[in-house]
N, C-alpha and C positions, 0 to 999 in steps of 0.2 A: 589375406586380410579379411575379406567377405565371410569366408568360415571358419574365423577365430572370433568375428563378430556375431553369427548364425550361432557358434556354440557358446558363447557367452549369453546369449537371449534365451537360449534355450535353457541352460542352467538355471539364469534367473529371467523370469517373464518379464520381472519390471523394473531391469536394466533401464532403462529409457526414463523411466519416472524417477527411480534414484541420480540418475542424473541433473533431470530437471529440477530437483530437491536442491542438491548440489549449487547447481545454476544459480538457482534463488537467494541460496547461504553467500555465494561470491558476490551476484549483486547486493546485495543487504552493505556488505561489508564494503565494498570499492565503488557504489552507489555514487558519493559524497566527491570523491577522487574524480570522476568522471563530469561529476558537475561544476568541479571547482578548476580543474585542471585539463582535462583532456580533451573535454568539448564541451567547453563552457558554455558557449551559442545555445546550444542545445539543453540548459539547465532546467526549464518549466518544464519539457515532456520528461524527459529524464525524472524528474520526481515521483513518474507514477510508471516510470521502467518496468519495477518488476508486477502490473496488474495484465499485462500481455502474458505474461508464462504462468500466472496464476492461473487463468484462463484455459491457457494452456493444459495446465497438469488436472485443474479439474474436470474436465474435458477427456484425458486419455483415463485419468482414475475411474469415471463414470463409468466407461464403454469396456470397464475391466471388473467392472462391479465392486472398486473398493474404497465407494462413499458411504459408512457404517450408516446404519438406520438407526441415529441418535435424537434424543428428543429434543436437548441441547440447542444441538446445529438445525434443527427443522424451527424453532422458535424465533431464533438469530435469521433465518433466510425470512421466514414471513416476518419479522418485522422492519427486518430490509427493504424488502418491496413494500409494504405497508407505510412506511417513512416517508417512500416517494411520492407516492401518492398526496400524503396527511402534507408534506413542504410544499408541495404544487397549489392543493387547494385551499390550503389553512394558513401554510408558513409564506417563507419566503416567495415564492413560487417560480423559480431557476433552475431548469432542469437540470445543467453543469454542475450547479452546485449541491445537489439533491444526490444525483446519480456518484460523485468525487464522494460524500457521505456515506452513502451505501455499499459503496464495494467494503468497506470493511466486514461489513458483515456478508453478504454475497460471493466475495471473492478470496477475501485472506481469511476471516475464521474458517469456514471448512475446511483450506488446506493444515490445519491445526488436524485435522481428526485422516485427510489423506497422509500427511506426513508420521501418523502413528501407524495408519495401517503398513504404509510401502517400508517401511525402515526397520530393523531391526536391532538387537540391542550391539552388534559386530559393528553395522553401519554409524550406529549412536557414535562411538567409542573414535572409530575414525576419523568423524567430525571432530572430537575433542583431541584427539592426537593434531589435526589439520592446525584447531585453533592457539593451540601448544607452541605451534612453530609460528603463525602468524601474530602471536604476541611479542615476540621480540622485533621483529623490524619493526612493528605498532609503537612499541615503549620508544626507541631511538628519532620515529618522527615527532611524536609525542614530546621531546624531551628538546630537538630543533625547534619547535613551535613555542614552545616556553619560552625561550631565550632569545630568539629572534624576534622583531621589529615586525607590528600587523603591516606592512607593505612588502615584508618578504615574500618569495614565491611561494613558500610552504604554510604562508599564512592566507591564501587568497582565499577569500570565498566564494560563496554559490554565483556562477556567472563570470569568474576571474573578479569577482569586487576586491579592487584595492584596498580598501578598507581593512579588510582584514574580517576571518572568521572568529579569532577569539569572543570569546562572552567575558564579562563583569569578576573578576578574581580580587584579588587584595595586591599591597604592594605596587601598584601601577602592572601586575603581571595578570594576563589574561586567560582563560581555561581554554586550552587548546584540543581541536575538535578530531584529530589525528584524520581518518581520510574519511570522516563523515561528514554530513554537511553539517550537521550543529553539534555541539558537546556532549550531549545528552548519548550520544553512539559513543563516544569512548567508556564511560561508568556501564552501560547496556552489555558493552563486546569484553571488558574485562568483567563484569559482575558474571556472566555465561562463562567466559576461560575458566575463574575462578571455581563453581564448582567442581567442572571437570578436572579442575589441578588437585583440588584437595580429595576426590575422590581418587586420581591415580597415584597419589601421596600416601593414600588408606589402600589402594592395590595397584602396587605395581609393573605387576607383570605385564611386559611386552610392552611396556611405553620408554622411547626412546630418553634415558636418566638426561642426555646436554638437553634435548626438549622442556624436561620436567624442570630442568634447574634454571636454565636457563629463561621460562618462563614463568619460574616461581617468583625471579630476581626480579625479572620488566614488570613484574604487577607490582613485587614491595616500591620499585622505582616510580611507576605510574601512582599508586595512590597520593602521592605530593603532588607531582609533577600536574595531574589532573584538575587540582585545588576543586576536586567534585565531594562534598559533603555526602553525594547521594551515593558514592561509592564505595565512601567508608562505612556506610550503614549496610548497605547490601554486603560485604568484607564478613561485617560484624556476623549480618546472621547464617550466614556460610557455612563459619567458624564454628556457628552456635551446630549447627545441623550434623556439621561433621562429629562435635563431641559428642553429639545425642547420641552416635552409632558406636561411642564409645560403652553407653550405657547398656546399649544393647547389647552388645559382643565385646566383651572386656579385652579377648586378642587383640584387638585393634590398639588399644593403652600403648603397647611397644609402638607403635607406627605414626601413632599421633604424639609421642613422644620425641621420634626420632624427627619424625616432619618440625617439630617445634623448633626443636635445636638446629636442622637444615637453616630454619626459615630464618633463625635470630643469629647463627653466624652471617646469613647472605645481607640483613640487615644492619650488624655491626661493621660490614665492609663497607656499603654503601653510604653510612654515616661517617666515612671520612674523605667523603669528594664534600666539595663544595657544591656541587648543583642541586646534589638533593639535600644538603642544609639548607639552601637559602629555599628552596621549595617546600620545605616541611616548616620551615618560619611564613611562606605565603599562605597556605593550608591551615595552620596553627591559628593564625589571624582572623582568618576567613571564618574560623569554626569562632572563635572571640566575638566577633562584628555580629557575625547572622546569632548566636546565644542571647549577646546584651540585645536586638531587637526583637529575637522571638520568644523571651523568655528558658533560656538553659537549654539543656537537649528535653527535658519535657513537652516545651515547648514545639523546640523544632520537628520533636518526632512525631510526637501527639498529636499536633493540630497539622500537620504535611499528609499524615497520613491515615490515624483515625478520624481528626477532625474535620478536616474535608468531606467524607464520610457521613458525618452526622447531619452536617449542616446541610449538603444536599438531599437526604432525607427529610431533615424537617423543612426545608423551604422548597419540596417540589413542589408542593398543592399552589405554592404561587405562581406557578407557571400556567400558560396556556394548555391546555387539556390537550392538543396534539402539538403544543411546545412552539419552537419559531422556526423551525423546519430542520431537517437533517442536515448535515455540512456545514452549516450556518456558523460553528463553532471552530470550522480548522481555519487555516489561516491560508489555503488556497480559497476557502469560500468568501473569506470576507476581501480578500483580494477583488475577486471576481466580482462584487457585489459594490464595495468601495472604492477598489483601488489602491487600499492600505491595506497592510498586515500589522491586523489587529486582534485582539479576542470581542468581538461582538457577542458571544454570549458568557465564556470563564474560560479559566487557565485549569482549573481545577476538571479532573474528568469525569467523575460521579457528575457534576452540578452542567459539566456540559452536555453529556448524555441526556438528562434528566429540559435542559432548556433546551435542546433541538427536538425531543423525540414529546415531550409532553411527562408528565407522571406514570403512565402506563405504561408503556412502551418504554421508559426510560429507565424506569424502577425494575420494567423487564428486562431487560438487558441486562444491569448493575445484578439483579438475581443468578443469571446465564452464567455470569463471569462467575460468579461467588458459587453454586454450584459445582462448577466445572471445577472449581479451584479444588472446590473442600473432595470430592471423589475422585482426583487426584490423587490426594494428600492420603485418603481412604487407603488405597489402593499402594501406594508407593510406602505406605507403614506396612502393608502387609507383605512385600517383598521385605523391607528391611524386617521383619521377623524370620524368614526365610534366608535371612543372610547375602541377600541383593540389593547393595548398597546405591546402587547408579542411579533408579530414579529417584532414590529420598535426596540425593544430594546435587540432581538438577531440580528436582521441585523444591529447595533453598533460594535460588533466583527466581523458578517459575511463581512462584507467591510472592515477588515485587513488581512485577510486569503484570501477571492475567488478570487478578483483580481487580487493579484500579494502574496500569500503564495506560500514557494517554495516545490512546490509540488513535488518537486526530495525528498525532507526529508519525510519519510514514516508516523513520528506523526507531522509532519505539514499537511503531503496530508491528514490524517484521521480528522484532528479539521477541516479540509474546509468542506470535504466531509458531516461530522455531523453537522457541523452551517450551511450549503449548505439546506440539509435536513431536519435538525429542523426549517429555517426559514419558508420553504414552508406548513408543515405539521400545525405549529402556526397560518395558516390560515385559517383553520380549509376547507371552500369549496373548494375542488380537482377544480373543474370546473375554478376556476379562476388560478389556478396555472398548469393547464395540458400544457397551451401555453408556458409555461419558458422557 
């Protein structure tokens, strides 16, 4: 046993960090499950579970020399510690809540640039094979959670709350959170499957067909059942990204063909159960109610996601010049601070950025994100001219999370963090992606 583990170290050095990578991907995902159900007791540390193995990996990544010397990540850390500082004497002045602030940038973005370097595009591919098989028992809890009563067991939330975890749906039916702690992880954990499904829909080879079909089916299934608007838009640009590669390599026309006609027999099946009719009349509605208030999908898309955008740009200079402190804006900080979970500074993350950090510092960061995104994007077009589809079609989701995902929500900052990391790593040569 000892040297079958000596010769697997030896193979790869950084066995041990691919692991811990791993580690990370499972808590992300069974995080919520643990909080809600296995050791409720235990739900306030539990929320910040995975900032001990961050710790951890960047720590052995360090002392292996494989934290890239990016200008990026050296920005993001001093204005991390800078933050702390600027909340202490200027903002709120709470160290808990200052420091709970700062790890995002301290702790989880740089694993974004460890996770590119340790992984490669073999290891990328088996995370989406993993995630392939873990969408189907997803969709069936998914699908309990709909139909059952919020004092079910499968409906508890964070802490065993009887209440019930659903969030606000239509129909008296509530958006069910599958094993995360709020809703927002299930649109995050199918918006990530989803590219990986439509990329091995566009290549095949060596992914297990009941996998691929079977978790083509739970996601057509999940988008009703989810009644997450946010997830039929990410769906949407998926779909756009994968045609794109139609334009690029016309070969593809046969595959994205046949994927069509897969995807619309599994969804002319599933259109004759009753659960997901009445689920697609919940959904249906949902999109109805939120149009007539926010003005059509113009509306809704416009102002959710460039508008937000705009508006905290033209209303930083109202803020305090180093802002009202870091943290101030998640909802462990205003716990810790009130008592309540509230938004003391916005819901919006451009605008909260911008009211904890100040305009400099806040406008920095929103730039950080928005760099990172677009040389990316740079980079992941130039494989797909090279005929390397894998990271044009995880940077589809990576471009709904890194820019503006609100990384105050702990499984939103972890699905940036991993599409962050899985994009770079799908590039397989380090040397083009050390400059990100």
């Amino acid at each position: 046993m000892r040297y079958n583990e000596s010769s697997r170290l030896h193979k790869d050095p950084n066995l041990w960090l691919k692991r811990g990578i791993w580690f990370y991907l499972l808590l992300l995902i069974f995080e919520g499950a643990l909080r809600k159900w296995v050791l409720p007791g235990l739900a306030a540390p539990l929320l910040i579970v995975r900032d001990p193995l961050a710790v951890l990996l960047l720590w052995m990544a360090w002392n292996k020399n494989l934290i890239p010397s990016s200008v990026l990540l050296k920005i993001m850390v001093i204005i991390g510690a800078v933050a702390i500082l600027t909340a202490l004497i200027f903002g709120h002045g709470n160290l808990a809540v200052a420091l709970f602030g700062a790890r995002i940038f301290l702790l989880h973005f740089p694993l974004v640039f460890v996770i590119g370097r340790v992984l490669d595009k073999a290891d990328v591919i088996q995370i989406g094979k993993f995630l392939l098989w873990v969408s189907i028992p997803m969709a069936l809890l998914v699908a309990l959670q709909f139909y059952s009563p919020q004092s079910a067991l499968v409906n508890r939330g964070v802490g065993g709350d009887s209440s019930g975890a659903g969030f606000s749906g239509a129909m008296g039916y509530l958006r069910p959170p599958g094993t995360f702690s709020f809703t927002n992880g299930i649109s995050l954990f199918y918006g990530l499957t989803a590219s990986f499904m439509l990329y091995f829909w566009l290549h095949p080879q060596g992914v297990n067909k009941i996998a691929l079909c079977g978790g083509t089916l739970s996601l057509i299934a999940v988008i009703p059942l989810s009644i997450s608007r946010t997830l039929v838009f990410t769906i949407a640009i998926i779909v756009f990204f994968a045609l794109v590669t139609v334009l690029r390599k016309p070969e593809n026309f046969l595959k994205v063909v046949l994927a069509g006609i897969g995807i619309f027999l599994m969804l002319s099946i599933l259109s004759n159960f009753g659960f997901f009719q009445t689920a697609t009349k919940v959904l249906t509605l949902r999109f109805t109610n939120a149009s007539t208030t926010e003005g059509g999908l113009k509306g809704t898309f416009g102002n959710r996601y460039f508008g937000w955008m705009a508006t905290a740009i033209a209303t930083s200079l109202d803020q305090p010049f180093f802002g009202h402190g870091i943290g101030l804006g998640t909802n462990v900080g205003s716990a810790l601070l009130t008592g309540d979970r509230k938004f003391l500074v916005s819901e919006e993350e451009w605008n909260r950025q911008i009211g904890e950090l100040g305009a400099l510092m806040g406008i920095g960061v929103i730039v950080v994100r928005l760099a990172l995104s677009f040389k990316m994007s740079i980079h992941a077009i130039k494989k797909l001219q090279n005929g390397q589809m894998l990271p044009w079609m995880l940077l589809s989701f990576g471009l709904t999370v890194i820019p503006q995902g609100q990384w105050a929500q702990p499984t939103a900052l972890g699905f940036s963090v991993l599409a962050g990391g899985l994009i770079i790593a799908a590039m397989n040569h380090h040397t083009e992606t050390d400059h990100l």
